[in-house]
C-alpha positions in Angstrom: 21.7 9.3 16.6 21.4 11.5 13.6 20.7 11.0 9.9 23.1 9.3 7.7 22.5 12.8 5.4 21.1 16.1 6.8 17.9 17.8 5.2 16.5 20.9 5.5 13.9 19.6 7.6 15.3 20.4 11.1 12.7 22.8 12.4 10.0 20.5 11.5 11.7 17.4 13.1 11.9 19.8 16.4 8.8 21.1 16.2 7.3 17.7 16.0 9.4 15.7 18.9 8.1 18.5 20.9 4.7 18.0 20.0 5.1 14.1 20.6 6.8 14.6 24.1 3.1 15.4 25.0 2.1 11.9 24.7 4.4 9.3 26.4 4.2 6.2 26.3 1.3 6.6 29.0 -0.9 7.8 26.8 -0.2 5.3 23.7 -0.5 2.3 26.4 -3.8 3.5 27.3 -5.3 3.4 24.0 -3.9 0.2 22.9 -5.6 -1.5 26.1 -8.7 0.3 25.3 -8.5 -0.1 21.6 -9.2 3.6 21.3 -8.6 6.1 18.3 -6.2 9.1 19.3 -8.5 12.0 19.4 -6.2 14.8 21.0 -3.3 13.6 18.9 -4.6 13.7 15.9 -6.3 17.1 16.7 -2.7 18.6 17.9 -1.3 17.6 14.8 -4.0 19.2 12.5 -4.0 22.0 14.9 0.1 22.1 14.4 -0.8 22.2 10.4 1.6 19.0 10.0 -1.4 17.0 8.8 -1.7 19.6 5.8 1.7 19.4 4.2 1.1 18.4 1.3 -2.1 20.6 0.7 -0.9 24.0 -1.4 -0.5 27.1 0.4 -3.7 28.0 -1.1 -5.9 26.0 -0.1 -4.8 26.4 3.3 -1.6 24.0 3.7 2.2 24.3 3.3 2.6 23.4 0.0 5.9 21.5 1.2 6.9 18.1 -0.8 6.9 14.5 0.1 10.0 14.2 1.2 8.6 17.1 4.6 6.1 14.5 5.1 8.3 11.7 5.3 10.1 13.9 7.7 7.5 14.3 9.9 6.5 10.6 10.1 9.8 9.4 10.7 10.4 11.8 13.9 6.3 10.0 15.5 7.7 7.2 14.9 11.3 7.4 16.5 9.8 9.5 19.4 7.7 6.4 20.3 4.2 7.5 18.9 2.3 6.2 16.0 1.2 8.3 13.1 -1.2 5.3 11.6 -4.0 7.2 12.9 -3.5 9.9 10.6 -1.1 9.3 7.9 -3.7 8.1 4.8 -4.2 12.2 5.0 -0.7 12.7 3.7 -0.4 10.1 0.9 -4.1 10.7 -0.4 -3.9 13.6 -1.0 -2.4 13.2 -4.3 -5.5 11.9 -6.2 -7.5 15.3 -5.3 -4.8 17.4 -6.4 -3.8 15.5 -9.6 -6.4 14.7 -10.7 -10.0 16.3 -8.8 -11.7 19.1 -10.3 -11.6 22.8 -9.3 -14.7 22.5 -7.6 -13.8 19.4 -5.3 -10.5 20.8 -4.5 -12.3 24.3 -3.7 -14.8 22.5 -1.6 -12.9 19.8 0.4 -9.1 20.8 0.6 -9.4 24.0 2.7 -11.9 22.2 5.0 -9.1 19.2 5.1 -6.6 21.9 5.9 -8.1 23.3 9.0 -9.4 19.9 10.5 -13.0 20.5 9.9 -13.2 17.5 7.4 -10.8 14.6 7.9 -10.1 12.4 5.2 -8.5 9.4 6.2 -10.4 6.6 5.0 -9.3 4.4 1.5 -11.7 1.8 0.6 -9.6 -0.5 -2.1 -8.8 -4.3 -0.7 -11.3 -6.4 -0.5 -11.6 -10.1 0.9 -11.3 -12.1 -2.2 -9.4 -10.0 -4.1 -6.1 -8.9 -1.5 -3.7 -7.3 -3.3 -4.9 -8.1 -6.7 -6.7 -4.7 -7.4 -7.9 -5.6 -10.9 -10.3 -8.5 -9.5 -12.1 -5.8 -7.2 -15.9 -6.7 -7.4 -17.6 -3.5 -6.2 -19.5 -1.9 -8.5 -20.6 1.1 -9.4 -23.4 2.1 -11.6 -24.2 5.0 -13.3 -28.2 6.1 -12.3 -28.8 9.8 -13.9 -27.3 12.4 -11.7 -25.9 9.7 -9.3 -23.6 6.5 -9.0 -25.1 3.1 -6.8 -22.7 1.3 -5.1 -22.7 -2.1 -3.9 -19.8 -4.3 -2.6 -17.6 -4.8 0.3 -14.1 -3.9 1.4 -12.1 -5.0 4.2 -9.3 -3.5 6.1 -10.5 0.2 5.3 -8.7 1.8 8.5 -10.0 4.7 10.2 -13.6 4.5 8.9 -15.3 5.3 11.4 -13.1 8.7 12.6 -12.9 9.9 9.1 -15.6 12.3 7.0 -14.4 11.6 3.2 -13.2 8.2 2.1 -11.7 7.7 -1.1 -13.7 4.6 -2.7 -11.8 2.4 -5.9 -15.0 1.0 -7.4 -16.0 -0.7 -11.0 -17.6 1.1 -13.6 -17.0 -1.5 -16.0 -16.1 -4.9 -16.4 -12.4 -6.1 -16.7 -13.6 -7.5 -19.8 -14.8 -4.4 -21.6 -11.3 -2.5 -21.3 -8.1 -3.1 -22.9 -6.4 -3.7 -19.8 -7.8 -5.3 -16.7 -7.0 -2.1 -14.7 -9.4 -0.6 -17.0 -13.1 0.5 -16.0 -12.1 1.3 -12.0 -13.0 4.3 -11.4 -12.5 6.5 -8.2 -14.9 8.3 -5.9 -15.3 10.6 -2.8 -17.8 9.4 -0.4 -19.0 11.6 2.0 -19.4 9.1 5.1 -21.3 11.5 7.3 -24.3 11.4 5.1 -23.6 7.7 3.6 -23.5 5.8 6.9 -26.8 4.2 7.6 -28.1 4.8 4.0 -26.6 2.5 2.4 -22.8 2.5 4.2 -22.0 0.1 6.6 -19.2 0.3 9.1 -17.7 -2.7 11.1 -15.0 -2.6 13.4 -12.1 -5.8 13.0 -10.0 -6.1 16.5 -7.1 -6.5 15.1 -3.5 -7.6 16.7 -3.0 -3.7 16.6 -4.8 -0.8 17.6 -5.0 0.2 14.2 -8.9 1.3 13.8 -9.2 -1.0 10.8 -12.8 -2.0 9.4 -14.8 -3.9 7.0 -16.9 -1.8 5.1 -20.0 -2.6 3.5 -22.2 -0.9 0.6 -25.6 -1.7 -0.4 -27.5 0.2 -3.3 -25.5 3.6 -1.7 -25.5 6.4 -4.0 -22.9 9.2 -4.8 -23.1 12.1 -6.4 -21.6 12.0 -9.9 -20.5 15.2 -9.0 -18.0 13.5 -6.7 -16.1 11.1 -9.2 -12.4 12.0 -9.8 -11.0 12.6 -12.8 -12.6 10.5 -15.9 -14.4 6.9 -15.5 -12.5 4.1 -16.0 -8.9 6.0 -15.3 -9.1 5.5 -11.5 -6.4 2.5 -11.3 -3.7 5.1 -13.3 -4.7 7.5 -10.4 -4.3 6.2 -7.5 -0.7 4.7 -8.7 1.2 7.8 -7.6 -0.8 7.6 -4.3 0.5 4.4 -3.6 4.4 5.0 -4.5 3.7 7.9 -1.6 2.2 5.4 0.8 5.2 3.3 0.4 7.5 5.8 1.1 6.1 7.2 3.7 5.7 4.0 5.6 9.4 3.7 5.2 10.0 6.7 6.7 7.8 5.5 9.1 9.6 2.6 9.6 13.4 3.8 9.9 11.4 6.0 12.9 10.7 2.7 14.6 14.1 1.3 13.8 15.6 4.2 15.7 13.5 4.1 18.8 14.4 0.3 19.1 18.1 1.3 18.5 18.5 3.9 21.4 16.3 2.1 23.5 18.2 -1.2 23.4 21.4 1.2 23.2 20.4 2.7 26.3 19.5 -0.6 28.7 22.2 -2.2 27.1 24.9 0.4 28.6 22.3 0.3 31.9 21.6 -3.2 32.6 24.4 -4.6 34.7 24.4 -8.5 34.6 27.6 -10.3 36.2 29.0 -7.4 37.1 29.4 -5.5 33.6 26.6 -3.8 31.4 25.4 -6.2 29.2 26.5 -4.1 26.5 30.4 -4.5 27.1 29.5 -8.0 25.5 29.8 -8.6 21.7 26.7 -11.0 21.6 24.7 -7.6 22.4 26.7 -5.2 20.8 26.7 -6.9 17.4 23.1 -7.1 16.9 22.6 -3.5 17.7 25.4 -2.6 15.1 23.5 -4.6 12.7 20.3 -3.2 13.3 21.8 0.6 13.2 23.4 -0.4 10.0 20.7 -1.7 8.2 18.4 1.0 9.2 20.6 3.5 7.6 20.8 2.2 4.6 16.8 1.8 4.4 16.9 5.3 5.2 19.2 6.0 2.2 16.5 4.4 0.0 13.9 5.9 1.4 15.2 9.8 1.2 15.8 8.5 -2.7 12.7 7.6 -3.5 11.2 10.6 -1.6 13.4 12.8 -3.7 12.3 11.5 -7.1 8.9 11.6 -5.6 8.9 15.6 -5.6 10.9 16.0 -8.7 7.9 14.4 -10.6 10.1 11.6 -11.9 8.8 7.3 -12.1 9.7 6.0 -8.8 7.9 3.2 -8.0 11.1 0.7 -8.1 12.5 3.0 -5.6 9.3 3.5 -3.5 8.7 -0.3 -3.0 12.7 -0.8 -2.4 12.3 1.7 0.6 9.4 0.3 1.9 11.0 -3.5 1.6 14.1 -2.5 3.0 13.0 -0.2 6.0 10.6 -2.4 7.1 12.9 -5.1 7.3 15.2 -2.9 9.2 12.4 -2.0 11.9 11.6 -5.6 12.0 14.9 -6.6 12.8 15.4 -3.7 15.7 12.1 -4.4 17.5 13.6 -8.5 17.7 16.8 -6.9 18.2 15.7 -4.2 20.9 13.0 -7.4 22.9 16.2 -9.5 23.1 18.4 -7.1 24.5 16.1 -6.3 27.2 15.3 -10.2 27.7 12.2 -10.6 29.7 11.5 -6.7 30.4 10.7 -6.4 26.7 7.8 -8.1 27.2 6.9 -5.7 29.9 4.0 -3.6 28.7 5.4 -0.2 30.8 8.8 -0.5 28.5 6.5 0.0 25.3 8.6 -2.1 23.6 5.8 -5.2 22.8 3.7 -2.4 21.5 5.9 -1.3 19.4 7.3 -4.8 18.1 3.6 -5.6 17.5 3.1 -2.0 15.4 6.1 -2.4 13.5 5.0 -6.2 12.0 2.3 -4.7 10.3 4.5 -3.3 7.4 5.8 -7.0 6.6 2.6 -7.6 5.3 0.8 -3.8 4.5 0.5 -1.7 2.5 2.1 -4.4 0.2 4.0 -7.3 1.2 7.5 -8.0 0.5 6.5 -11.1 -1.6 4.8 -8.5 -4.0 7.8 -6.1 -3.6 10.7 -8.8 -5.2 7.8 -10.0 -8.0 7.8 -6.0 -8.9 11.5 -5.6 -8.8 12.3 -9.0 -11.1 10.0 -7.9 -13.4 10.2 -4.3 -14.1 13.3 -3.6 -12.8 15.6 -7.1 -13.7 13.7 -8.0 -16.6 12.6 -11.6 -15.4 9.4 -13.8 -17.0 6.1 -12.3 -15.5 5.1 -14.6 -12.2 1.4 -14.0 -12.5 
Protein backbone atom coordinates (compact mmCIF):
# COMPACT_ATOMS: atom_id res chain seq x y z
CA UNK A 1 0.00 0.00 0.00
CA UNK A 2 1.58 3.28 -0.57
CA UNK A 3 1.56 6.70 1.20
CA UNK A 4 -1.48 8.75 1.31
CA UNK A 5 1.32 11.64 -0.08
CA UNK A 6 4.72 10.88 -1.68
CA UNK A 7 8.10 12.26 -0.29
CA UNK A 8 11.24 12.51 -1.40
CA UNK A 9 12.31 9.74 0.76
CA UNK A 10 12.07 6.81 -1.71
CA UNK A 11 15.65 5.71 -1.86
CA UNK A 12 15.92 5.66 1.81
CA UNK A 13 12.61 3.63 2.32
CA UNK A 14 14.28 1.04 -0.27
CA UNK A 15 17.42 1.09 1.05
CA UNK A 16 16.10 0.30 4.38
CA UNK A 17 13.32 -2.65 3.53
CA UNK A 18 16.36 -4.10 2.09
CA UNK A 19 18.37 -3.84 4.98
CA UNK A 20 15.35 -5.25 7.17
CA UNK A 21 14.69 -8.30 4.73
CA UNK A 22 17.85 -9.53 6.56
CA UNK A 23 16.11 -10.13 9.65
CA UNK A 24 12.76 -11.99 9.44
CA UNK A 25 10.71 -12.57 11.66
CA UNK A 26 13.19 -15.48 12.71
CA UNK A 27 15.48 -13.47 14.02
CA UNK A 28 13.06 -10.95 15.97
CA UNK A 29 11.26 -14.25 17.50
CA UNK A 30 14.52 -15.33 18.78
CA UNK A 31 15.35 -12.38 20.72
CA UNK A 32 12.04 -11.80 22.19
CA UNK A 33 12.22 -15.48 23.69
CA UNK A 34 15.57 -14.75 24.84
CA UNK A 35 14.98 -11.32 25.92
CA UNK A 36 18.07 -10.23 23.98
CA UNK A 37 19.31 -6.77 22.64
CA UNK A 38 19.80 -6.67 18.71
CA UNK A 39 23.36 -6.50 18.30
CA UNK A 40 23.85 -7.10 14.44
CA UNK A 41 20.83 -4.94 13.79
CA UNK A 42 21.64 -2.19 15.32
CA UNK A 43 25.29 -2.49 14.04
CA UNK A 44 23.90 -2.75 10.22
CA UNK A 45 22.00 0.17 10.72
CA UNK A 46 24.90 2.39 12.08
CA UNK A 47 27.04 0.63 9.56
CA UNK A 48 24.24 1.75 6.81
CA UNK A 49 24.71 5.47 8.41
CA UNK A 50 20.75 5.58 9.02
CA UNK A 51 21.42 5.88 12.75
CA UNK A 52 23.23 9.28 11.93
CA UNK A 53 20.63 11.23 10.11
CA UNK A 54 20.23 13.70 11.98
CA UNK A 55 23.97 14.31 12.87
CA UNK A 56 25.38 17.31 10.30
CA UNK A 57 27.37 16.31 7.43
CA UNK A 58 30.25 17.41 9.47
CA UNK A 59 30.42 15.72 12.05
CA UNK A 60 30.13 12.72 10.11
CA UNK A 61 26.23 12.27 9.46
CA UNK A 62 23.73 13.27 6.73
CA UNK A 63 22.59 16.29 7.86
CA UNK A 64 18.98 15.26 6.58
CA UNK A 65 15.75 16.50 8.68
CA UNK A 66 13.30 14.94 10.91
CA UNK A 67 10.97 14.20 8.67
CA UNK A 68 14.14 11.33 6.83
CA UNK A 69 14.16 9.91 10.18
CA UNK A 70 10.61 9.47 10.53
CA UNK A 71 10.94 7.92 7.18
CA UNK A 72 13.27 5.51 8.15
CA UNK A 73 11.38 4.37 11.26
CA UNK A 74 8.20 3.97 9.63
CA UNK A 75 9.62 1.54 6.79
CA UNK A 76 11.34 -1.05 10.36
CA UNK A 77 8.35 -0.86 11.53
CA UNK A 78 6.01 -1.87 8.46
CA UNK A 79 8.75 -4.43 7.31
CA UNK A 80 8.07 -6.30 10.68
CA UNK A 81 11.23 -5.18 12.64
CA UNK A 82 11.54 -2.93 15.66
CA UNK A 83 13.57 0.22 15.72
CA UNK A 84 13.12 0.65 19.76
CA UNK A 85 16.51 -0.60 20.06
CA UNK A 86 17.91 2.24 18.54
CA UNK A 87 15.71 5.06 17.96
CA UNK A 88 16.47 7.46 21.35
CA UNK A 89 19.76 8.04 18.94
CA UNK A 90 17.58 9.93 16.49
CA UNK A 91 15.37 12.09 18.75
CA UNK A 92 18.36 12.92 21.19
CA UNK A 93 20.19 14.17 19.26
CA UNK A 94 18.66 17.52 19.36
CA UNK A 95 19.91 18.62 22.88
CA UNK A 96 23.73 18.15 21.68
CA UNK A 97 23.24 20.06 18.68
CA UNK A 98 21.02 22.87 20.09
CA UNK A 99 22.30 23.41 22.78
CA UNK A 100 26.06 21.40 23.65
CA UNK A 101 29.13 23.26 23.38
CA UNK A 102 31.72 23.04 20.51
CA UNK A 103 33.81 20.93 22.41
CA UNK A 104 31.06 18.17 23.31
CA UNK A 105 29.82 18.19 19.88
CA UNK A 106 33.54 17.85 18.52
CA UNK A 107 34.19 15.12 20.98
CA UNK A 108 31.02 12.91 20.92
CA UNK A 109 29.08 13.47 17.61
CA UNK A 110 31.68 12.08 15.11
CA UNK A 111 32.29 9.12 17.48
CA UNK A 112 28.19 8.80 17.49
CA UNK A 113 28.29 8.94 13.79
CA UNK A 114 30.56 6.07 13.09
CA UNK A 115 29.18 3.66 15.86
CA UNK A 116 32.04 3.88 18.11
CA UNK A 117 30.03 5.54 20.93
CA UNK A 118 26.30 4.82 21.11
CA UNK A 119 24.13 7.05 22.80
CA UNK A 120 20.88 5.63 23.46
CA UNK A 121 20.22 5.96 27.00
CA UNK A 122 17.71 9.02 28.58
CA UNK A 123 17.54 8.97 32.20
CA UNK A 124 14.23 11.34 33.03
CA UNK A 125 11.08 9.34 34.68
CA UNK A 126 11.42 8.26 37.79
CA UNK A 127 9.09 6.10 40.13
CA UNK A 128 7.25 8.71 42.04
CA UNK A 129 7.37 11.21 39.80
CA UNK A 130 5.94 9.49 36.13
CA UNK A 131 5.20 11.85 33.82
CA UNK A 132 5.39 14.78 36.10
CA UNK A 133 8.99 16.00 35.19
CA UNK A 134 9.02 18.99 37.49
CA UNK A 135 8.77 16.64 40.80
CA UNK A 136 12.03 14.73 39.58
CA UNK A 137 14.06 14.25 42.95
CA UNK A 138 17.58 13.46 41.61
CA UNK A 139 19.96 15.82 42.49
CA UNK A 140 22.77 17.18 41.40
CA UNK A 141 25.40 19.07 43.21
CA UNK A 142 27.88 21.19 42.29
CA UNK A 143 31.57 19.91 44.09
CA UNK A 144 34.44 22.21 42.37
CA UNK A 145 35.35 20.83 38.99
CA UNK A 146 32.61 18.12 39.20
CA UNK A 147 28.72 17.46 39.75
CA UNK A 148 27.52 14.46 42.50
CA UNK A 149 24.69 12.75 41.63
CA UNK A 150 22.26 10.85 43.62
CA UNK A 151 18.78 9.53 42.84
CA UNK A 152 17.01 6.94 40.78
CA UNK A 153 15.22 6.58 37.50
CA UNK A 154 13.20 3.91 36.13
CA UNK A 155 12.37 2.88 32.71
CA UNK A 156 15.76 4.26 31.25
CA UNK A 157 15.81 1.75 28.16
CA UNK A 158 18.86 0.51 26.65
CA UNK A 159 21.16 1.27 29.62
CA UNK A 160 23.11 -1.26 29.59
CA UNK A 161 24.01 -1.31 25.47
CA UNK A 162 24.46 2.36 25.43
CA UNK A 163 28.04 4.45 26.17
CA UNK A 164 26.46 8.20 26.79
CA UNK A 165 23.17 8.70 28.54
CA UNK A 166 21.59 11.88 28.67
CA UNK A 167 20.75 12.41 32.56
CA UNK A 168 17.62 15.33 33.54
CA UNK A 169 18.84 15.96 37.10
CA UNK A 170 18.19 18.94 39.87
CA UNK A 171 20.43 21.62 40.42
CA UNK A 172 18.14 23.51 42.40
CA UNK A 173 15.06 23.28 44.17
CA UNK A 174 11.50 23.87 42.48
CA UNK A 175 11.26 26.33 45.06
CA UNK A 176 14.18 28.55 44.20
CA UNK A 177 13.09 29.21 40.47
CA UNK A 178 10.31 31.07 39.09
CA UNK A 179 8.84 28.16 37.54
CA UNK A 180 8.87 24.65 38.80
CA UNK A 181 10.64 23.50 35.54
CA UNK A 182 13.29 25.71 36.74
CA UNK A 183 16.71 24.45 38.27
CA UNK A 184 16.84 20.90 36.05
CA UNK A 185 19.59 20.88 34.49
CA UNK A 186 20.92 18.35 31.83
CA UNK A 187 23.98 16.18 31.72
CA UNK A 188 26.06 13.66 29.64
CA UNK A 189 27.16 10.63 31.54
CA UNK A 190 29.68 8.67 30.25
CA UNK A 191 28.33 5.02 31.48
CA UNK A 192 31.50 3.18 30.54
CA UNK A 193 33.46 4.84 33.27
CA UNK A 194 30.28 5.56 35.73
CA UNK A 195 28.99 2.02 36.10
CA UNK A 196 30.32 0.55 39.26
CA UNK A 197 31.39 3.91 40.70
CA UNK A 198 28.63 5.18 41.57
CA UNK A 199 26.08 4.02 38.53
CA UNK A 200 23.85 1.24 38.95
CA UNK A 201 22.18 -0.65 36.29
CA UNK A 202 19.11 -3.00 36.72
CA UNK A 203 17.39 -4.86 34.18
CA UNK A 204 13.09 -4.70 34.41
CA UNK A 205 11.61 -7.84 32.30
CA UNK A 206 9.19 -6.18 30.93
CA UNK A 207 5.93 -7.43 28.84
CA UNK A 208 8.32 -6.47 25.80
CA UNK A 209 11.67 -7.04 24.83
CA UNK A 210 12.33 -3.53 25.17
CA UNK A 211 15.89 -3.48 27.22
CA UNK A 212 14.36 -1.17 29.77
CA UNK A 213 16.06 -0.54 33.26
CA UNK A 214 16.02 1.05 36.54
CA UNK A 215 18.89 3.11 37.10
CA UNK A 216 20.48 3.99 40.23
CA UNK A 217 23.03 6.87 41.28
CA UNK A 218 24.86 7.09 44.41
CA UNK A 219 27.37 10.06 45.19
CA UNK A 220 28.43 9.51 41.20
CA UNK A 221 30.28 12.34 39.89
CA UNK A 222 30.40 14.09 36.38
CA UNK A 223 32.48 16.29 34.94
CA UNK A 224 31.16 19.85 34.88
CA UNK A 225 32.67 19.88 31.69
CA UNK A 226 29.85 17.58 30.60
CA UNK A 227 26.64 19.84 31.48
CA UNK A 228 24.70 21.07 28.49
CA UNK A 229 23.92 24.36 27.93
CA UNK A 230 23.42 26.63 31.24
CA UNK A 231 22.19 25.19 34.77
CA UNK A 232 18.88 25.33 35.45
CA UNK A 233 17.69 25.56 31.56
CA UNK A 234 17.64 21.79 31.07
CA UNK A 235 13.68 21.31 31.14
CA UNK A 236 13.47 24.19 28.05
CA UNK A 237 16.00 21.77 26.39
CA UNK A 238 14.97 18.74 26.22
CA UNK A 239 11.26 20.15 25.01
CA UNK A 240 12.17 20.00 21.33
CA UNK A 241 13.64 16.48 22.05
CA UNK A 242 10.48 15.31 23.14
CA UNK A 243 8.17 16.87 20.22
CA UNK A 244 10.86 14.68 18.03
CA UNK A 245 10.23 11.60 20.12
CA UNK A 246 6.65 11.94 19.59
CA UNK A 247 6.78 12.12 16.10
CA UNK A 248 8.94 9.69 15.46
CA UNK A 249 7.02 7.13 17.42
CA UNK A 250 4.14 7.99 15.22
CA UNK A 251 5.89 7.29 12.38
CA UNK A 252 6.77 4.41 14.03
CA UNK A 253 3.48 3.51 14.59
CA UNK A 254 1.68 4.08 11.16
CA UNK A 255 4.73 1.35 10.24
CA UNK A 256 3.04 -1.13 12.54
CA UNK A 257 -0.41 -0.20 11.37
CA UNK A 258 0.70 -1.10 7.91
CA UNK A 259 2.24 -4.42 8.57
CA UNK A 260 -1.06 -5.47 10.40
CA UNK A 261 -2.94 -4.15 7.37
CA UNK A 262 -1.36 -6.25 4.61
CA UNK A 263 -0.92 -9.06 6.79
CA UNK A 264 -4.61 -9.31 7.71
CA UNK A 265 -5.16 -8.21 3.89
CA UNK A 266 -3.28 -11.00 2.83
CA UNK A 267 -4.75 -14.18 5.10
CA UNK A 268 -7.93 -12.59 4.74
CA UNK A 269 -7.94 -13.08 0.65
CA UNK A 270 -6.04 -16.61 1.72
CA UNK A 271 -7.88 -18.22 4.36
CA UNK A 272 -10.81 -20.09 2.82
CA UNK A 273 -13.50 -20.82 5.51
CA UNK A 274 -16.98 -22.32 4.08
CA UNK A 275 -15.81 -22.40 0.94
CA UNK A 276 -15.00 -18.52 0.29
CA UNK A 277 -11.90 -16.37 1.64
CA UNK A 278 -12.94 -14.97 4.67
CA UNK A 279 -12.38 -11.78 3.16
CA UNK A 280 -15.34 -11.87 0.62
CA UNK A 281 -17.21 -11.22 3.97
CA UNK A 282 -18.06 -7.61 5.11
CA UNK A 283 -17.56 -8.52 8.90
CA UNK A 284 -13.75 -8.89 7.80
CA UNK A 285 -13.49 -6.45 5.22
CA UNK A 286 -14.94 -3.61 7.27
CA UNK A 287 -12.54 -3.62 9.98
CA UNK A 288 -9.61 -3.69 7.67
CA UNK A 289 -11.05 -0.58 5.86
CA UNK A 290 -11.27 0.98 9.07
CA UNK A 291 -7.98 0.32 10.19
CA UNK A 292 -6.41 1.40 6.67
CA UNK A 293 -8.37 4.48 6.99
CA UNK A 294 -7.47 5.54 10.20
CA UNK A 295 -3.91 4.89 9.71
CA UNK A 296 -3.74 7.23 6.97
CA UNK A 297 -5.01 9.89 8.40
CA UNK A 298 -2.42 9.45 11.56
CA UNK A 299 -0.03 9.47 8.88
CA UNK A 300 -1.32 12.80 7.64
CA UNK A 301 -0.62 14.15 11.14
CA UNK A 302 2.32 12.84 11.55
CA UNK A 303 4.16 14.01 8.06
CA UNK A 304 2.63 17.63 9.53
CA UNK A 305 4.14 17.76 12.48
CA UNK A 306 7.36 16.29 11.01
CA UNK A 307 7.30 19.12 8.50
CA UNK A 308 6.96 21.94 11.02
CA UNK A 309 9.57 20.07 12.94
CA UNK A 310 12.33 20.90 10.22
CA UNK A 311 11.05 24.29 9.38
CA UNK A 312 11.96 25.31 12.99
CA UNK A 313 8.38 26.34 13.77
CA UNK A 314 6.20 25.39 17.59
CA UNK A 315 4.80 22.01 16.98
CA UNK A 316 4.19 20.42 19.99
CA UNK A 317 0.13 20.37 19.43
CA UNK A 318 0.91 18.70 16.28
CA UNK A 319 3.62 16.35 17.61
CA UNK A 320 1.39 14.96 20.48
CA UNK A 321 -1.71 14.79 17.90
CA UNK A 322 0.46 12.42 15.69
CA UNK A 323 1.65 10.42 18.33
CA UNK A 324 -2.21 10.16 19.82
CA UNK A 325 -3.70 9.44 16.66
CA UNK A 326 -1.10 6.86 15.12
CA UNK A 327 -0.86 5.01 18.01
CA UNK A 328 -4.39 4.54 18.13
CA UNK A 329 -4.37 3.58 14.60
CA UNK A 330 -1.66 0.71 15.26
CA UNK A 331 -3.56 -0.28 18.18
CA UNK A 332 -6.62 -0.75 16.41
CA UNK A 333 -4.76 -2.83 13.34
CA UNK A 334 -2.86 -5.22 15.61
CA UNK A 335 -6.78 -6.06 17.29
CA UNK A 336 -7.88 -5.75 13.86
CA UNK A 337 -5.05 -7.92 12.11
CA UNK A 338 -5.34 -10.94 15.65
CA UNK A 339 -9.00 -11.17 14.79
CA UNK A 340 -8.85 -11.65 11.33
CA UNK A 341 -6.43 -14.48 11.66
CA UNK A 342 -8.63 -15.89 14.70
CA UNK A 343 -6.63 -18.34 16.56
CA UNK A 344 -3.28 -18.33 14.28
CA UNK A 345 -2.74 -14.75 15.58
CA UNK A 346 -1.88 -16.09 18.59
CA UNK A 347 0.59 -18.20 16.89
CA UNK A 348 4.08 -17.03 17.85
CA UNK A 349 5.58 -18.16 13.95
CA UNK A 350 2.79 -15.46 12.45
CA UNK A 351 4.65 -12.59 14.50
CA UNK A 352 1.59 -11.12 14.90
CA UNK A 353 1.32 -11.49 19.14
CA UNK A 354 4.79 -9.88 19.09
CA UNK A 355 3.84 -7.34 17.29
CA UNK A 356 0.34 -6.67 19.07
CA UNK A 357 2.33 -6.79 22.32
CA UNK A 358 5.15 -3.99 20.82
CA UNK A 359 2.63 -1.77 19.41
CA UNK A 360 0.65 -1.31 23.12
CA UNK A 361 3.48 0.17 24.43
CA UNK A 362 2.82 3.67 22.70
CA UNK A 363 -0.73 3.81 24.58
CA UNK A 364 1.00 4.41 27.47
CA UNK A 365 4.92 5.74 26.35
CA UNK A 366 6.50 8.11 25.71
CA UNK A 367 3.36 9.99 26.98
CA UNK A 368 -0.01 8.67 27.37
CA UNK A 369 -2.95 9.66 25.58
CA UNK A 370 -4.56 10.91 28.94
CA UNK A 371 -1.69 13.52 28.95
CA UNK A 372 -2.12 14.13 25.16
CA UNK A 373 -6.11 15.47 25.40
CA UNK A 374 -5.03 17.49 28.88
CA UNK A 375 -2.29 19.23 26.44
CA UNK A 376 -4.61 19.78 23.62
CA UNK A 377 -7.68 21.38 25.86
CA UNK A 378 -5.36 23.54 27.39
CA UNK A 379 -3.00 24.95 24.98
CA UNK A 380 -4.67 24.37 22.01
CA UNK A 381 -8.83 24.81 23.10
CA UNK A 382 -8.23 27.10 25.74
CA UNK A 383 -9.94 25.01 28.57
CA UNK A 384 -9.31 25.59 32.63
CA UNK A 385 -5.86 24.02 33.63
CA UNK A 386 -6.61 20.21 35.03
CA UNK A 387 -3.55 20.03 37.22
Amino acid sequence: MSNALNDDFEDVRVSVRALCAGFPGEYWRALDRERAYPEAFVKAMTDAGFLAVLIPEAYGGSGLGLSAAAAILEEIHKSGANAAACHAQMYMMGTILRHGSDAQKQTYLPQVASGALRLQAFGVTEPTSGTDTAAIKTTARRDGDFYVVNGQKVWTSRAEHSDLMLLLARTSSAEEGAKRHDGLSVFLVDMREAVGHGLTIRPIRAMINHATTEVFFDDLRIPASNLIGEEGKGFRYILDGMNAERILIAAECVGDARWFIAKATSYANERIVFGRPIGQNQGIQFPIARAFAESEAADLMAKKAAALFDAGVPCGAEANMAKMLASEASWHAAEMCLQTHGGFGFAEEYDIERKFRETRLYQVAPVSTNLILSYVAEHVLGLPRAF
